[in-house]
C-alpha positions in Angstrom: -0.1 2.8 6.8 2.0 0.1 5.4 1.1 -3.0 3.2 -0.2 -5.6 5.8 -1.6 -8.9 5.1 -5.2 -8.2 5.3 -7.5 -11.4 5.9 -10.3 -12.1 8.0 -8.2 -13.9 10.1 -6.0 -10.6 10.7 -9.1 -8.4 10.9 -11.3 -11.0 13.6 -13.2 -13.5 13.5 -16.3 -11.0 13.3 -15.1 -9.4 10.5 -17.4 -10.0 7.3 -16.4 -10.2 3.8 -17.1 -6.8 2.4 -14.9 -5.3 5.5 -12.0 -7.3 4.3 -12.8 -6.0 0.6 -12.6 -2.8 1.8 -9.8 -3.0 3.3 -7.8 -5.0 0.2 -9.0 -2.2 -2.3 -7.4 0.9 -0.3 -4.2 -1.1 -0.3 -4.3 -2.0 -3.7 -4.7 1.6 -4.9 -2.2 2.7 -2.6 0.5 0.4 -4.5 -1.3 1.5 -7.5 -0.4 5.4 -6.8 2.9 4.7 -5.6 3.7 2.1 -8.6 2.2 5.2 -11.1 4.3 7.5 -8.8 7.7 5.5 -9.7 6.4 5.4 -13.9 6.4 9.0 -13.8 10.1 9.4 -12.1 10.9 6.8 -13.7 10.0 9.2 -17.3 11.5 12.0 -15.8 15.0 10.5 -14.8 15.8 7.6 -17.2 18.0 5.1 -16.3 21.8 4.8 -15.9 23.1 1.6 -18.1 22.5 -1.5 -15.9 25.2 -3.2 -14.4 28.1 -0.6 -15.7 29.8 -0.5 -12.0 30.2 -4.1 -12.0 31.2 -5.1 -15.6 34.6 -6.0 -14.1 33.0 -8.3 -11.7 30.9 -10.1 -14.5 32.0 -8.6 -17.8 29.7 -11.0 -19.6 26.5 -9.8 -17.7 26.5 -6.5 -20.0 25.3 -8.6 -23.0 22.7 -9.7 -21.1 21.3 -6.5 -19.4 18.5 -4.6 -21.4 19.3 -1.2 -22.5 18.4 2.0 -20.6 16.0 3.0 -23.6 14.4 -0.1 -23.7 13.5 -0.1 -20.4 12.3 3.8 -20.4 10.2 2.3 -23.4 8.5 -0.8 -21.4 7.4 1.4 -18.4 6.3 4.6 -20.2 3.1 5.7 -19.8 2.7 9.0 -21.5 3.1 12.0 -20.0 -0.1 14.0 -20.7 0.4 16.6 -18.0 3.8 18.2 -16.5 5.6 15.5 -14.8 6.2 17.8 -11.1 2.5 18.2 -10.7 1.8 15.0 -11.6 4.1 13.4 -9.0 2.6 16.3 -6.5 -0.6 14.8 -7.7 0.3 11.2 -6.5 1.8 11.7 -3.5 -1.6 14.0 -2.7 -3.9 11.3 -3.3 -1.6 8.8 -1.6 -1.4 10.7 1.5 -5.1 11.1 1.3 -5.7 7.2 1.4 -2.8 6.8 4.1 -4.7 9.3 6.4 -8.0 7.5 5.4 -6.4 4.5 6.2 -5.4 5.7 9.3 -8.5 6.8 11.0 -10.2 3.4 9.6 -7.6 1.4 11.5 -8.2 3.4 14.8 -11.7 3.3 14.4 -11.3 -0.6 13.8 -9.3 -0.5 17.1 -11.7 1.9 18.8 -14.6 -1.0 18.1 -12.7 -4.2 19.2 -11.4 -2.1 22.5 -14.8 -2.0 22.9 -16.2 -5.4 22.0 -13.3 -6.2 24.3 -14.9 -4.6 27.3 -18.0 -5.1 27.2 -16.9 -8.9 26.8 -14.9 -8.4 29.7 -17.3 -6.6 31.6 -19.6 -8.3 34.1 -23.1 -8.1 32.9 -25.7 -6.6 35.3 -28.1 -9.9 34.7 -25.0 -12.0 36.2 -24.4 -10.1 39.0 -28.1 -10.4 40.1 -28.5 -14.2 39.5 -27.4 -15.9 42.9 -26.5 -19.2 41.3 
C-alpha cells in the first residue's frame, strides 16, 4: 500500500469520520515504522561526509554542511536491542500493516462494487409499478 491522500472525498461521499481516522492512523504508523526503520540503519551505517564528491563543484559548500557525527547524533535513538533484529522487527510489523491495509482496501472495494449494483440494479418495486 502506498501513502495516498486519504480524505472523505477520496474514500466517498458515504464515508464517516471515524472510517477516514482509521484509515489516516494505519498510514501514519506505517511512515512511523519505516521513518524508525531508517533511524536504525541510519545507527548502523553512519554517514559518508556530505557533499565530499562535489567540493570541486562548490568548494565553499563544505563549510556549510554538518558533520557526519553530528548528524549520527541528531537522529540517534538508542539502540536497546541488536540493530538486525530490530530492522527484522520493523519491516515485520510494516508488512503486517501493508497486508492489513490491503485486505481493508479490497474490502472497501468489495462494499462500493456493491453499493454500486444494487444502485444500478433495477428494484423489484419499479419493475411492478406501471407508471
Amino acid at each position: 500500500m502506498t501513502s495516498p491522500q486519504v480524505t472523505e472525498r477520496s474514500l466517498g461521499p458515504r464515508t464517516n469520520a471515524r472510517t477516514v481516522r482509521r484509515a489516516l492512523q494505519l498510514l501514519r504508523w506505517r511512515r512511523l515504522l519505516r521513518a524508525r526503520l531508517d533511524l536504525a540503519v541510519a545507527g548502523y551505517a553512519p554517514p559518508d561526509t556530505l557533499g565530499a564528491m562535489s567540493w570541486d563543484i562548490l568548494p565553499e559548500a563544505q563549510m556549510s554542511l554538518p558533520k557526519p557525527q553530528d548528524l549520527l547524533e541528531a537522529v540517534n535513538v538508542g539502540v536497546t536491542e541488536d540493530e538486525v533484529a530490530l530492522m527484522q522487527r520493523l519491516r515485520r510489523l510494516d508488512r503486517q500493516l501493508a497486508a492489513y491495509g490491503a485486505r481493508l482496501d479490497a474490502a472497501l472495494e468489495a462494499s462500493t462494487q456493491q453499493i454500486i449494483w444494487s444502485l444500478a440494479s433495477p428494484r423489484s418495486d419499479q419493475q411492478d409499478d406501471p407508471r
